[in-house]
N, CA, C and O atoms as a Maestro MAE file, in Angstrom:
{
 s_m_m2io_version
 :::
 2.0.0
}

f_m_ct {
 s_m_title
 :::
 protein
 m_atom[300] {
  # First column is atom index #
  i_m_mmod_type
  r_m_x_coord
  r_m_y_coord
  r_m_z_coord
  i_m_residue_number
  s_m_chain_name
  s_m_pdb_residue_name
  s_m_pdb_atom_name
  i_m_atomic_number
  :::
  1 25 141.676 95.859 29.426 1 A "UNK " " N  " 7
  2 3 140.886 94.689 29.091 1 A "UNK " " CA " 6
  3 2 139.724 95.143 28.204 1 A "UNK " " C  " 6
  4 15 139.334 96.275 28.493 1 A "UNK " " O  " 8
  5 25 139.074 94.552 27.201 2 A "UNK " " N  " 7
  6 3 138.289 94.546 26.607 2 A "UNK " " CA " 6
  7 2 137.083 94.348 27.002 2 A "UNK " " C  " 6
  8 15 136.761 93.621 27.942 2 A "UNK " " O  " 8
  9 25 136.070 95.232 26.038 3 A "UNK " " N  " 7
  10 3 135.022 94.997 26.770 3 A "UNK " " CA " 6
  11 2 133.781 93.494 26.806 3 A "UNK " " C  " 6
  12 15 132.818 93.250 27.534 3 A "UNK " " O  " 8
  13 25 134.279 92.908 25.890 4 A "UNK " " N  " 7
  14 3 134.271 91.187 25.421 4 A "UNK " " CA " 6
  15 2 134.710 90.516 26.845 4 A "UNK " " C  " 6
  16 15 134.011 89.986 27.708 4 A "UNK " " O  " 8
  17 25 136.377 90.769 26.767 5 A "UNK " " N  " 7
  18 3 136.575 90.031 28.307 5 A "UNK " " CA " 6
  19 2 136.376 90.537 29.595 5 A "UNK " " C  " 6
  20 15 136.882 89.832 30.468 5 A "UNK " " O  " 8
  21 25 135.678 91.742 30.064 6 A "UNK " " N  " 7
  22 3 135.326 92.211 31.003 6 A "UNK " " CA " 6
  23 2 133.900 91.304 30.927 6 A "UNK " " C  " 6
  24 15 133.920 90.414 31.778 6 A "UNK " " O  " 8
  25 25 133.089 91.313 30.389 7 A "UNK " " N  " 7
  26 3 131.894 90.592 30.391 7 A "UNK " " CA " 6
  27 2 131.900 89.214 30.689 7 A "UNK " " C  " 6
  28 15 131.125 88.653 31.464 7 A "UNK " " O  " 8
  29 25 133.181 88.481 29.777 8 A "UNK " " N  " 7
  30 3 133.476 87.335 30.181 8 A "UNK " " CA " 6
  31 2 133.548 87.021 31.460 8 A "UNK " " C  " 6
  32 15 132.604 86.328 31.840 8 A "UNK " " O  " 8
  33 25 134.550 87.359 32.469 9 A "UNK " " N  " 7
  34 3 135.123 87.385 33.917 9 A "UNK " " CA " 6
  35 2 133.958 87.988 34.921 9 A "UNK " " C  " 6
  36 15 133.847 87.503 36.047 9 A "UNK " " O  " 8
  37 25 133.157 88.977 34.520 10 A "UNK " " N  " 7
  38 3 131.780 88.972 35.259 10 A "UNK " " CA " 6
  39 2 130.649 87.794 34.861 10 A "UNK " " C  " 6
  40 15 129.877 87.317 35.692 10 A "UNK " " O  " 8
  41 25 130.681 87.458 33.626 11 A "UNK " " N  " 7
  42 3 129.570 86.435 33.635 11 A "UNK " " CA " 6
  43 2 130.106 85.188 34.540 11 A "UNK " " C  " 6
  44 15 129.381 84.495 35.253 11 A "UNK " " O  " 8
  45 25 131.604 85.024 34.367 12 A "UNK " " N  " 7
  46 3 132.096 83.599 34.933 12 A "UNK " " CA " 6
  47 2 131.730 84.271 36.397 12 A "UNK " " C  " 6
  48 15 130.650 84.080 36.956 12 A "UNK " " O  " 8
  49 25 132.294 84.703 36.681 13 A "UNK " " N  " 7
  50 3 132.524 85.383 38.737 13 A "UNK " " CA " 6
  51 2 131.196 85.374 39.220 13 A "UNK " " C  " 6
  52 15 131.024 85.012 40.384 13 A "UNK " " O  " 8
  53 25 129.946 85.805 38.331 14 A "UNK " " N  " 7
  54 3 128.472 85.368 39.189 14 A "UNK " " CA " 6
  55 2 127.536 84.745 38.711 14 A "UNK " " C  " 6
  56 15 126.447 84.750 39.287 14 A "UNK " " O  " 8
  57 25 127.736 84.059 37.542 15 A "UNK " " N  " 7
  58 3 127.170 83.112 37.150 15 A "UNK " " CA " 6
  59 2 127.536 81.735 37.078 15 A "UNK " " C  " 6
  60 15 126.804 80.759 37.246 15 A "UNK " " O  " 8
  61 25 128.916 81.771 36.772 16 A "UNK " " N  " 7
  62 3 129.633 80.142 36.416 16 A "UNK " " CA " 6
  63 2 129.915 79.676 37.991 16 A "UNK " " C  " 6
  64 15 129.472 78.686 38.574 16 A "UNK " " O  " 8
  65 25 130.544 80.419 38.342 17 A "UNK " " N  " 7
  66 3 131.497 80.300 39.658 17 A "UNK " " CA " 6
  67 2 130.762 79.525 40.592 17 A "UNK " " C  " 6
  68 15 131.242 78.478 41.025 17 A "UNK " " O  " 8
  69 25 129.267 80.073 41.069 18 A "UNK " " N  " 7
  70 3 128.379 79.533 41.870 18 A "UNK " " CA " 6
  71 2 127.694 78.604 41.408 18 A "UNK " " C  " 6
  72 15 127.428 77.544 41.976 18 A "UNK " " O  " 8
  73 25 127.322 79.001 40.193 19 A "UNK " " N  " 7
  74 3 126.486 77.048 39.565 19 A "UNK " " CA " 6
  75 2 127.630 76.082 39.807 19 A "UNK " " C  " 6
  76 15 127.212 74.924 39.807 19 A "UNK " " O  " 8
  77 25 129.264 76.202 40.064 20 A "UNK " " N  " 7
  78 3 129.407 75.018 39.830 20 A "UNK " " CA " 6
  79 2 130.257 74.673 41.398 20 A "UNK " " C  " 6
  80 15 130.806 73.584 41.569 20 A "UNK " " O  " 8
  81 25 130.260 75.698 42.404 21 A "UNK " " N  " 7
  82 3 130.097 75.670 43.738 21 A "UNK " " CA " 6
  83 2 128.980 75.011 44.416 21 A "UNK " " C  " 6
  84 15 129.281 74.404 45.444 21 A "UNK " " O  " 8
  85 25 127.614 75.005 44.013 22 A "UNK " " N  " 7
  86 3 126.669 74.371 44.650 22 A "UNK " " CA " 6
  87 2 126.325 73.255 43.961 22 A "UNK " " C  " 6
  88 15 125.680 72.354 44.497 22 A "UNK " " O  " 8
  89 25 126.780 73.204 42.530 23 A "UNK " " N  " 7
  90 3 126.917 71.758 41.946 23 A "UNK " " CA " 6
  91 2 127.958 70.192 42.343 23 A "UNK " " C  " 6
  92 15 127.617 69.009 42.354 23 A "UNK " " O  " 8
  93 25 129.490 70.939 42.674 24 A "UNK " " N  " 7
  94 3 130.077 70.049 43.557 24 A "UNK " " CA " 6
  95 2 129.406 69.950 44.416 24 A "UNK " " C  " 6
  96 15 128.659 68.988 44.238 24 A "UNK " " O  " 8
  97 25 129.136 70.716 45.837 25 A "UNK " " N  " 7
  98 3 128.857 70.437 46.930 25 A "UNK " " CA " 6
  99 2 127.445 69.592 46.719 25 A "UNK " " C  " 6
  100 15 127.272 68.879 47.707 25 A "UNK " " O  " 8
  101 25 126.746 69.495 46.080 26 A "UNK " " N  " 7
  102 3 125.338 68.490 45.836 26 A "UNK " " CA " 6
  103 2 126.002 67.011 45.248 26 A "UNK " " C  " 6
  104 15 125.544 65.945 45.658 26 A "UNK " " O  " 8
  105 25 127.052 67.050 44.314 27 A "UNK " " N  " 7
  106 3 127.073 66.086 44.184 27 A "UNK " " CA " 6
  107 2 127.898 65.243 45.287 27 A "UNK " " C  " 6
  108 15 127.534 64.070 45.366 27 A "UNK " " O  " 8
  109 25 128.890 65.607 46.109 28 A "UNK " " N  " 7
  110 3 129.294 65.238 47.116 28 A "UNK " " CA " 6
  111 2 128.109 64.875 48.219 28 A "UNK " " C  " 6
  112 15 128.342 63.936 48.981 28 A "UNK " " O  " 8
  113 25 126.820 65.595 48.340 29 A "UNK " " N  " 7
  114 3 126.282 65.391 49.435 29 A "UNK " " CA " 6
  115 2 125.140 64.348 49.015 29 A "UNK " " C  " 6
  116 15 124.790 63.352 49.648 29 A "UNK " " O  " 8
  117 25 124.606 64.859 47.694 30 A "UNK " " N  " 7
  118 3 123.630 63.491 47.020 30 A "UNK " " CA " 6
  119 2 123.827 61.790 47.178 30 A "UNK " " C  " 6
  120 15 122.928 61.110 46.682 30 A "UNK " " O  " 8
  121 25 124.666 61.263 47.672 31 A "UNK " " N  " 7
  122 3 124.239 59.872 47.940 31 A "UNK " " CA " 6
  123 2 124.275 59.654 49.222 31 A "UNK " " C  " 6
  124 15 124.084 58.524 49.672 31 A "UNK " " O  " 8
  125 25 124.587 60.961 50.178 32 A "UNK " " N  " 7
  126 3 123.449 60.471 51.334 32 A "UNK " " CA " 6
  127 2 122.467 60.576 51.342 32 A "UNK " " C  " 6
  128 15 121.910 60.155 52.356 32 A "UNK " " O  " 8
  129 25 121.841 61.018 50.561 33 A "UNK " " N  " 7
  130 3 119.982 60.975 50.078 33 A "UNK " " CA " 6
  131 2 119.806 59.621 49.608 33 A "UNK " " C  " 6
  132 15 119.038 58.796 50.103 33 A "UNK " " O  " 8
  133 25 120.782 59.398 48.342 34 A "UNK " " N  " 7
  134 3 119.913 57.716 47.849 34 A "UNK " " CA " 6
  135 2 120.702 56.332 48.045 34 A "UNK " " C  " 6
  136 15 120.168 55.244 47.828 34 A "UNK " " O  " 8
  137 25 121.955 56.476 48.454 35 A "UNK " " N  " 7
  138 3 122.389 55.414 49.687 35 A "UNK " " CA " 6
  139 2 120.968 54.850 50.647 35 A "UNK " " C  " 6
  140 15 120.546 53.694 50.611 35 A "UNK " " O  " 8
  141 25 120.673 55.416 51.069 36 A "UNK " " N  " 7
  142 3 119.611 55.140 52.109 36 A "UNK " " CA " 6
  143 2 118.367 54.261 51.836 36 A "UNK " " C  " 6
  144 15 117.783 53.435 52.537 36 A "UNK " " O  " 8
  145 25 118.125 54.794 50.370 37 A "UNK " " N  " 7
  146 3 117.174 54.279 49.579 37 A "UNK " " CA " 6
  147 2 117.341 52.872 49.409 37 A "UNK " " C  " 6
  148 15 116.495 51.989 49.549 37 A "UNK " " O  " 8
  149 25 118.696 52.767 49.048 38 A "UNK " " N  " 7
  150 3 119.002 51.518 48.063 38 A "UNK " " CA " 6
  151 2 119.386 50.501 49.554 38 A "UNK " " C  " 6
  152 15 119.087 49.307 49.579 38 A "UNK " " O  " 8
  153 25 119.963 51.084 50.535 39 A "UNK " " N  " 7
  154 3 119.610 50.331 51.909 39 A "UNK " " CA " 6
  155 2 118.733 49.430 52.307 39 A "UNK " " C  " 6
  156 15 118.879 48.327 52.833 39 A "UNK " " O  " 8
  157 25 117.581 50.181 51.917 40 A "UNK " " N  " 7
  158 3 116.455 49.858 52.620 40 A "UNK " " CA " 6
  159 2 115.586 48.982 51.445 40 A "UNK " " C  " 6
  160 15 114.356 48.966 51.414 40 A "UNK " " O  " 8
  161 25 116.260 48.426 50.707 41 A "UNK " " N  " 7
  162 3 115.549 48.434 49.050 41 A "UNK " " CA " 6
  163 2 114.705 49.181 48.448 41 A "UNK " " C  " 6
  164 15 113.771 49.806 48.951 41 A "UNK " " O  " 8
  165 25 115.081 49.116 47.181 42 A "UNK " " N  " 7
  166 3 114.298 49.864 46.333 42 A "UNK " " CA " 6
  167 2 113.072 49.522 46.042 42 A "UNK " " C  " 6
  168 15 113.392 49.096 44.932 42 A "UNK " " O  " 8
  169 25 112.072 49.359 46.072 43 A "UNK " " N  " 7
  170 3 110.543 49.420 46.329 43 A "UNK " " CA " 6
  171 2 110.298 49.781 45.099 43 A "UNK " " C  " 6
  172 15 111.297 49.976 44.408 43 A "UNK " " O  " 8
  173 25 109.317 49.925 44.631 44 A "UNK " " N  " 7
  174 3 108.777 50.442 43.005 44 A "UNK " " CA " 6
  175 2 108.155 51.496 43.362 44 A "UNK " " C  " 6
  176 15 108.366 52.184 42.363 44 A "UNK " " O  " 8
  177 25 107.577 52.104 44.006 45 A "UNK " " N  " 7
  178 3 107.244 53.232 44.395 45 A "UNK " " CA " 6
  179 2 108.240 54.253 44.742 45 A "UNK " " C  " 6
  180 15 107.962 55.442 44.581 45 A "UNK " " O  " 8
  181 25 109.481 53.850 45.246 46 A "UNK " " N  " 7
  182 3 110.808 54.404 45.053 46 A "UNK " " CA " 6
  183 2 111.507 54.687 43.890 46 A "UNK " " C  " 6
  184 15 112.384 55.508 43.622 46 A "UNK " " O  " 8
  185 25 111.001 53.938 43.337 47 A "UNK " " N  " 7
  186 3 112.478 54.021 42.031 47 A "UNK " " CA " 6
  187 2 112.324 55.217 41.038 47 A "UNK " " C  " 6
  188 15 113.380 55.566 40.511 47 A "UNK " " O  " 8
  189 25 111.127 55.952 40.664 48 A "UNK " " N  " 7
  190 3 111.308 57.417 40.433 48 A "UNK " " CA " 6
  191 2 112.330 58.062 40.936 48 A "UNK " " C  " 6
  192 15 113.264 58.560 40.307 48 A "UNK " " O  " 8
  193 25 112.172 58.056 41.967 49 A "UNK " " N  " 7
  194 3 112.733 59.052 43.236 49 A "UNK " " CA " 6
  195 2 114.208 58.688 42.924 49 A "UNK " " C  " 6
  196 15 115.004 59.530 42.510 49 A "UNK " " O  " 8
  197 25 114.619 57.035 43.203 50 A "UNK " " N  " 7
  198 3 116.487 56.763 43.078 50 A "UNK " " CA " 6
  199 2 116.588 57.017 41.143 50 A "UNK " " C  " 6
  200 15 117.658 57.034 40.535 50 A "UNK " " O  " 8
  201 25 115.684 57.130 40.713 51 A "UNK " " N  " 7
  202 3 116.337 57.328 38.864 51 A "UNK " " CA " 6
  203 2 116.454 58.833 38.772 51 A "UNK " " C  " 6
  204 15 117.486 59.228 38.230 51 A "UNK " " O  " 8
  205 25 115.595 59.758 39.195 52 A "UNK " " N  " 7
  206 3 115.992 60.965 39.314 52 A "UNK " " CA " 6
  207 2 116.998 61.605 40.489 52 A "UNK " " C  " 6
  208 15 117.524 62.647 40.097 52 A "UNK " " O  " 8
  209 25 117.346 61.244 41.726 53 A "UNK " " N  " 7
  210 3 118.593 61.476 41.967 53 A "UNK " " CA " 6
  211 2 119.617 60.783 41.158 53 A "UNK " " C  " 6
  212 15 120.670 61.416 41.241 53 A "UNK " " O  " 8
  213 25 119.713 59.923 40.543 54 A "UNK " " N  " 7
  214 3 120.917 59.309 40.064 54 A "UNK " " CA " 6
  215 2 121.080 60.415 38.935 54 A "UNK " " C  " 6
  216 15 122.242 60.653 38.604 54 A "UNK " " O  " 8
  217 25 119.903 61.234 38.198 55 A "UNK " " N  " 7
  218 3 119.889 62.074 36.982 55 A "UNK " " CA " 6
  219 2 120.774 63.112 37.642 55 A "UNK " " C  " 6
  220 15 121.944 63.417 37.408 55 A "UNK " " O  " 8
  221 25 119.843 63.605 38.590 56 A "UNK " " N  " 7
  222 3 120.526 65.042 39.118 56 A "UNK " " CA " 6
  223 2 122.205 64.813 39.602 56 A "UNK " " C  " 6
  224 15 123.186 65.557 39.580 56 A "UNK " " O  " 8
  225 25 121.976 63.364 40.050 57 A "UNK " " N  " 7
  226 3 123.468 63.077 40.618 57 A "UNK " " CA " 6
  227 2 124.682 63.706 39.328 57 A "UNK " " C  " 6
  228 15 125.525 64.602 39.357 57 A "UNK " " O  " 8
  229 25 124.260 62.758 38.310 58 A "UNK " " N  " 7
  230 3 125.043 63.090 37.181 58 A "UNK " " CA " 6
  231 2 125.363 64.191 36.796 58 A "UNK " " C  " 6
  232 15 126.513 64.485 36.467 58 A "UNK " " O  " 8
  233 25 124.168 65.137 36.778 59 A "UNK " " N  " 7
  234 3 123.804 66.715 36.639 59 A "UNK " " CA " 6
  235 2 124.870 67.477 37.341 59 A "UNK " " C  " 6
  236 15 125.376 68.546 37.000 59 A "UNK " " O  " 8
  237 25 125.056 66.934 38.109 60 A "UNK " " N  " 7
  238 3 125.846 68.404 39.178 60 A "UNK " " CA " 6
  239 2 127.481 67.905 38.976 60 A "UNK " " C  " 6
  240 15 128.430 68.688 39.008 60 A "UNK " " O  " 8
  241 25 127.628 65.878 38.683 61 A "UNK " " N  " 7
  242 3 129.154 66.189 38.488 61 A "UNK " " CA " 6
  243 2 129.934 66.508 37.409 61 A "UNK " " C  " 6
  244 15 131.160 66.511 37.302 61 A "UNK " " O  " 8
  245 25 128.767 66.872 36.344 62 A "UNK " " N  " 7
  246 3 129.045 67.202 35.469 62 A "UNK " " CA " 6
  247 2 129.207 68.924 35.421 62 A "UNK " " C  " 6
  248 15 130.135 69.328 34.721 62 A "UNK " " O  " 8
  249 25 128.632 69.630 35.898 63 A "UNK " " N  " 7
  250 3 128.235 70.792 36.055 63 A "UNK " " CA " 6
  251 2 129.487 71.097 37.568 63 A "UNK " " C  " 6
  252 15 129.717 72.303 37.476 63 A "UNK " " O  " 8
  253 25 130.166 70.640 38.586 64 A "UNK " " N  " 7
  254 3 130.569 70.785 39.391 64 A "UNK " " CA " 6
  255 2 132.087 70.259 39.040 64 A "UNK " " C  " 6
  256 15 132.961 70.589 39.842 64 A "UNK " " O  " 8
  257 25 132.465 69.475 37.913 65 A "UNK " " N  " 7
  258 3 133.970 69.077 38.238 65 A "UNK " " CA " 6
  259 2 134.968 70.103 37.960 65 A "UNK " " C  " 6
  260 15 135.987 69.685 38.509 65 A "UNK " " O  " 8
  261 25 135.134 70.823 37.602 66 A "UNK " " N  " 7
  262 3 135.854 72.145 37.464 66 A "UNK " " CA " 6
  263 2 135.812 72.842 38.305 66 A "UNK " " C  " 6
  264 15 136.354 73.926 38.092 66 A "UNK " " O  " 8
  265 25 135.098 72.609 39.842 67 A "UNK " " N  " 7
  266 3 135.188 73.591 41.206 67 A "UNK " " CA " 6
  267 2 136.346 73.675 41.456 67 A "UNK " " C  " 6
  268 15 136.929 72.590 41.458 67 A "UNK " " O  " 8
  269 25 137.057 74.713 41.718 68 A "UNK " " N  " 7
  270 3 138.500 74.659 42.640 68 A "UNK " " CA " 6
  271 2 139.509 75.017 41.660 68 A "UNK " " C  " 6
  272 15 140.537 75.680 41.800 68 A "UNK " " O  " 8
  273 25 139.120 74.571 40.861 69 A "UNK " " N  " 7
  274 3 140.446 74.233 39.471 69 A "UNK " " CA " 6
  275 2 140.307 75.520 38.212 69 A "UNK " " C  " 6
  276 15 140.946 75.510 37.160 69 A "UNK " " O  " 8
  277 25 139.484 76.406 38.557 70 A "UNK " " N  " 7
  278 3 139.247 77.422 37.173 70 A "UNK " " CA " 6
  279 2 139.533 78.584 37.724 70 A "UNK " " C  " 6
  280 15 140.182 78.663 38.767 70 A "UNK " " O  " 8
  281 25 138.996 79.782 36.965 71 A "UNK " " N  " 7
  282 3 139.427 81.143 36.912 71 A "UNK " " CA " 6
  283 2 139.760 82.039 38.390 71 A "UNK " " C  " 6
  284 15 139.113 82.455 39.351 71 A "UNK " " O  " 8
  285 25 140.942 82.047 37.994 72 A "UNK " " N  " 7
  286 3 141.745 82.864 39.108 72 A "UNK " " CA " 6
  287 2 141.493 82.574 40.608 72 A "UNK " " C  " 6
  288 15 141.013 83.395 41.390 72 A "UNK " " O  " 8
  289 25 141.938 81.088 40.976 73 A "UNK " " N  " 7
  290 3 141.299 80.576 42.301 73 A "UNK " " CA " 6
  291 2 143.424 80.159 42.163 73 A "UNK " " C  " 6
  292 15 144.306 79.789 41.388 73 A "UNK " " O  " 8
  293 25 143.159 80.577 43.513 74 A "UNK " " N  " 7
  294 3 144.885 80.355 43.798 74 A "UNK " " CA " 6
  295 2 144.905 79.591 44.901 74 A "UNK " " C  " 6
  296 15 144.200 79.782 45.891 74 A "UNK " " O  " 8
  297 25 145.947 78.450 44.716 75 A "UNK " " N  " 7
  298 3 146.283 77.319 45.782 75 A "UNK " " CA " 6
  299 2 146.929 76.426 45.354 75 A "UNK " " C  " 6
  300 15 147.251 75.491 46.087 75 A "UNK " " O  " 8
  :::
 }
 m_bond[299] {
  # First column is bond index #
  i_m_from
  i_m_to
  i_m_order
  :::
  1 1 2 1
  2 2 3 1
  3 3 4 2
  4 3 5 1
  5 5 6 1
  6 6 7 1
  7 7 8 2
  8 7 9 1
  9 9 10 1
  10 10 11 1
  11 11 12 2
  12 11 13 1
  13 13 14 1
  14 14 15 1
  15 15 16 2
  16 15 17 1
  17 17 18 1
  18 18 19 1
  19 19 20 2
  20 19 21 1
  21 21 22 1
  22 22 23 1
  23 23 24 2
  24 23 25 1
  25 25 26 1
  26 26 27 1
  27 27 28 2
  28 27 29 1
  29 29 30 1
  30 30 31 1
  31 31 32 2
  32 31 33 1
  33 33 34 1
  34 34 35 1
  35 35 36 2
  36 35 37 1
  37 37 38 1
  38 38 39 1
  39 39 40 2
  40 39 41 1
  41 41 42 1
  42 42 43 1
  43 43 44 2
  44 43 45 1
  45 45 46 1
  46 46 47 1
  47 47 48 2
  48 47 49 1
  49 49 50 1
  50 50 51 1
  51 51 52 2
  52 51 53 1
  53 53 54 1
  54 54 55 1
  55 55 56 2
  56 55 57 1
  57 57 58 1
  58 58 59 1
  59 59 60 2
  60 59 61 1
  61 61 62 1
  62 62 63 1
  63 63 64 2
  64 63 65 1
  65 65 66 1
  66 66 67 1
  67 67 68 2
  68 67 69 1
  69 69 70 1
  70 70 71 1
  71 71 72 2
  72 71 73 1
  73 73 74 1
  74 74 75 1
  75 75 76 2
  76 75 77 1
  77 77 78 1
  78 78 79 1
  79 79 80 2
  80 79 81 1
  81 81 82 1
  82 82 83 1
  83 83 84 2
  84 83 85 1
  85 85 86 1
  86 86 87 1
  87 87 88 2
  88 87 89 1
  89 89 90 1
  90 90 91 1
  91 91 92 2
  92 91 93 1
  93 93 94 1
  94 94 95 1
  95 95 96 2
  96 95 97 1
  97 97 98 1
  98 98 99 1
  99 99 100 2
  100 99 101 1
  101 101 102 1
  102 102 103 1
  103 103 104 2
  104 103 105 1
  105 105 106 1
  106 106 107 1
  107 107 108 2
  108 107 109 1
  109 109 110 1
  110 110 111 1
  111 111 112 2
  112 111 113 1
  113 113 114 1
  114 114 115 1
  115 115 116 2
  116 115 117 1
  117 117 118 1
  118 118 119 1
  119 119 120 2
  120 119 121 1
  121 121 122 1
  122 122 123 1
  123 123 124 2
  124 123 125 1
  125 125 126 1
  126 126 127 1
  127 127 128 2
  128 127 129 1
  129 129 130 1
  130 130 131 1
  131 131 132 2
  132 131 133 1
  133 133 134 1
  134 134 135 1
  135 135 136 2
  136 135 137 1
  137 137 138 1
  138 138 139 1
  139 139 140 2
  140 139 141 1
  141 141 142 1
  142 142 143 1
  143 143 144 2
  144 143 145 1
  145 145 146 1
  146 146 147 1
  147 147 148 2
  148 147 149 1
  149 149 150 1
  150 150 151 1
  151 151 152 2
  152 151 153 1
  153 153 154 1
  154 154 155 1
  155 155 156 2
  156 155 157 1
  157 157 158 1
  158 158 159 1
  159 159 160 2
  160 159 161 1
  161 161 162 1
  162 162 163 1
  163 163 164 2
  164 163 165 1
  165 165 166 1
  166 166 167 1
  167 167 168 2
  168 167 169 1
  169 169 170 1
  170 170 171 1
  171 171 172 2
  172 171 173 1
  173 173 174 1
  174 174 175 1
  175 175 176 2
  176 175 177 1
  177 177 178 1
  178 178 179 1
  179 179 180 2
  180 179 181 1
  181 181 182 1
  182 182 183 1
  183 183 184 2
  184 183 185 1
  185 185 186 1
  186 186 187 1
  187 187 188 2
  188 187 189 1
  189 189 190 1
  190 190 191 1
  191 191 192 2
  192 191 193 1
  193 193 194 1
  194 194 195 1
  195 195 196 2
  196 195 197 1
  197 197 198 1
  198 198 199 1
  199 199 200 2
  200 199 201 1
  201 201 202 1
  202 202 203 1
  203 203 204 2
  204 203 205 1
  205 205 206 1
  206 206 207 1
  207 207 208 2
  208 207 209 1
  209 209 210 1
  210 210 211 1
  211 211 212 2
  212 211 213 1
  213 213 214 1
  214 214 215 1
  215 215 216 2
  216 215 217 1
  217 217 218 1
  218 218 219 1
  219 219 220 2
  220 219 221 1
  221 221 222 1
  222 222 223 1
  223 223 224 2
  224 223 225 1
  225 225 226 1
  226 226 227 1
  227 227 228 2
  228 227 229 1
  229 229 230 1
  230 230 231 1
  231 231 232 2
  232 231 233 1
  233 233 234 1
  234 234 235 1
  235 235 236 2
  236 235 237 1
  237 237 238 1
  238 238 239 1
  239 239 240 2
  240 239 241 1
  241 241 242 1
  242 242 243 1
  243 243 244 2
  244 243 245 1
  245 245 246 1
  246 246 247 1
  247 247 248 2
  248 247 249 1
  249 249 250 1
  250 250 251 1
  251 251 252 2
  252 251 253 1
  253 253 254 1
  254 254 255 1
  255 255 256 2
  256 255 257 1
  257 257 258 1
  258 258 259 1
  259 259 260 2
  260 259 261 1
  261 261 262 1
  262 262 263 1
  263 263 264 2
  264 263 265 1
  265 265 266 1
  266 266 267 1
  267 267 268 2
  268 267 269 1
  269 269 270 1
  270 270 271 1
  271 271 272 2
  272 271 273 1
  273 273 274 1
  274 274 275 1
  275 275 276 2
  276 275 277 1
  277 277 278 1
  278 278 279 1
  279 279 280 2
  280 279 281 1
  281 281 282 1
  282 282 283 1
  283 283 284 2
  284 283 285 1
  285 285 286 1
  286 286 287 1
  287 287 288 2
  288 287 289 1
  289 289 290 1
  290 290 291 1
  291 291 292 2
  292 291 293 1
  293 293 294 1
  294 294 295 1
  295 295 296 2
  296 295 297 1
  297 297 298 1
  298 298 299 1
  299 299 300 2
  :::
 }
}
Protein backbone atom coordinates (compact mmCIF):
# COMPACT_ATOMS: atom_id res chain seq x y z
CA UNK A 1 0.00 0.00 0.00
CA UNK A 2 1.07 3.38 -0.58
CA UNK A 3 2.04 5.79 1.46
CA UNK A 4 -0.99 8.27 0.22
CA UNK A 5 -3.35 5.33 1.10
CA UNK A 6 -1.88 4.30 4.32
CA UNK A 7 -2.59 7.89 5.52
CA UNK A 8 -5.87 7.74 3.97
CA UNK A 9 -7.23 4.53 6.09
CA UNK A 10 -5.53 6.05 9.30
CA UNK A 11 -7.02 9.44 8.85
CA UNK A 12 -10.53 7.65 8.07
CA UNK A 13 -10.06 4.84 11.18
CA UNK A 14 -9.47 7.88 13.83
CA UNK A 15 -10.74 10.66 12.57
CA UNK A 16 -13.76 9.98 10.15
CA UNK A 17 -14.91 6.80 11.76
CA UNK A 18 -15.72 8.45 15.20
CA UNK A 19 -17.02 11.91 14.03
CA UNK A 20 -19.53 10.06 12.30
CA UNK A 21 -20.20 7.35 15.18
CA UNK A 22 -21.07 10.06 17.66
CA UNK A 23 -22.76 12.04 14.94
CA UNK A 24 -25.42 9.22 14.22
CA UNK A 25 -25.83 8.39 17.71
CA UNK A 26 -26.69 12.39 18.51
CA UNK A 27 -28.77 12.58 15.84
CA UNK A 28 -30.84 9.58 16.85
CA UNK A 29 -30.83 10.80 20.45
CA UNK A 30 -31.42 14.75 19.70
CA UNK A 31 -35.19 14.93 19.57
CA UNK A 32 -35.49 13.68 22.86
CA UNK A 33 -34.02 16.95 23.87
CA UNK A 34 -36.40 19.15 21.61
CA UNK A 35 -39.55 16.95 21.38
CA UNK A 36 -40.02 18.07 24.87
CA UNK A 37 -39.64 21.57 24.06
CA UNK A 38 -42.11 21.72 21.39
CA UNK A 39 -44.47 19.68 24.00
CA UNK A 40 -44.55 22.02 26.28
CA UNK A 41 -44.66 24.98 23.68
CA UNK A 42 -42.29 26.90 22.39
CA UNK A 43 -42.02 30.07 24.43
CA UNK A 44 -39.76 32.84 22.87
CA UNK A 45 -37.27 32.50 25.28
CA UNK A 46 -37.02 28.93 23.98
CA UNK A 47 -36.79 29.22 20.53
CA UNK A 48 -32.92 29.89 20.38
CA UNK A 49 -32.47 26.83 22.10
CA UNK A 50 -35.26 24.60 19.52
CA UNK A 51 -33.45 26.65 16.26
CA UNK A 52 -30.11 25.56 17.36
CA UNK A 53 -30.89 21.97 18.13
CA UNK A 54 -32.78 21.74 14.95
CA UNK A 55 -29.09 23.24 13.43
CA UNK A 56 -27.06 20.72 15.25
CA UNK A 57 -29.88 18.22 14.52
CA UNK A 58 -29.14 18.67 10.84
CA UNK A 59 -25.35 18.79 11.63
CA UNK A 60 -24.89 15.34 12.80
CA UNK A 61 -27.37 13.72 10.05
CA UNK A 62 -25.50 15.00 7.80
CA UNK A 63 -22.16 14.23 9.26
CA UNK A 64 -23.58 10.68 10.66
CA UNK A 65 -25.46 9.05 7.56
CA UNK A 66 -22.70 6.96 6.32
CA UNK A 67 -22.33 5.16 9.95
CA UNK A 68 -22.36 1.44 9.41
CA UNK A 69 -22.17 1.59 5.67
CA UNK A 70 -18.28 2.71 4.95
CA UNK A 71 -14.75 1.52 5.19
CA UNK A 72 -14.21 -1.99 5.92
CA UNK A 73 -17.22 -2.51 8.43
CA UNK A 74 -18.52 -6.08 7.60
CA UNK A 75 -22.21 -7.25 7.97
Amino acid sequence: MSRAGVLVTFSYQFLAEPIQLVSFWLSVSLPLVYLPILFHGLKDSLFPVFFGLLVLHGLTLFLGHGHGHGHGHQG
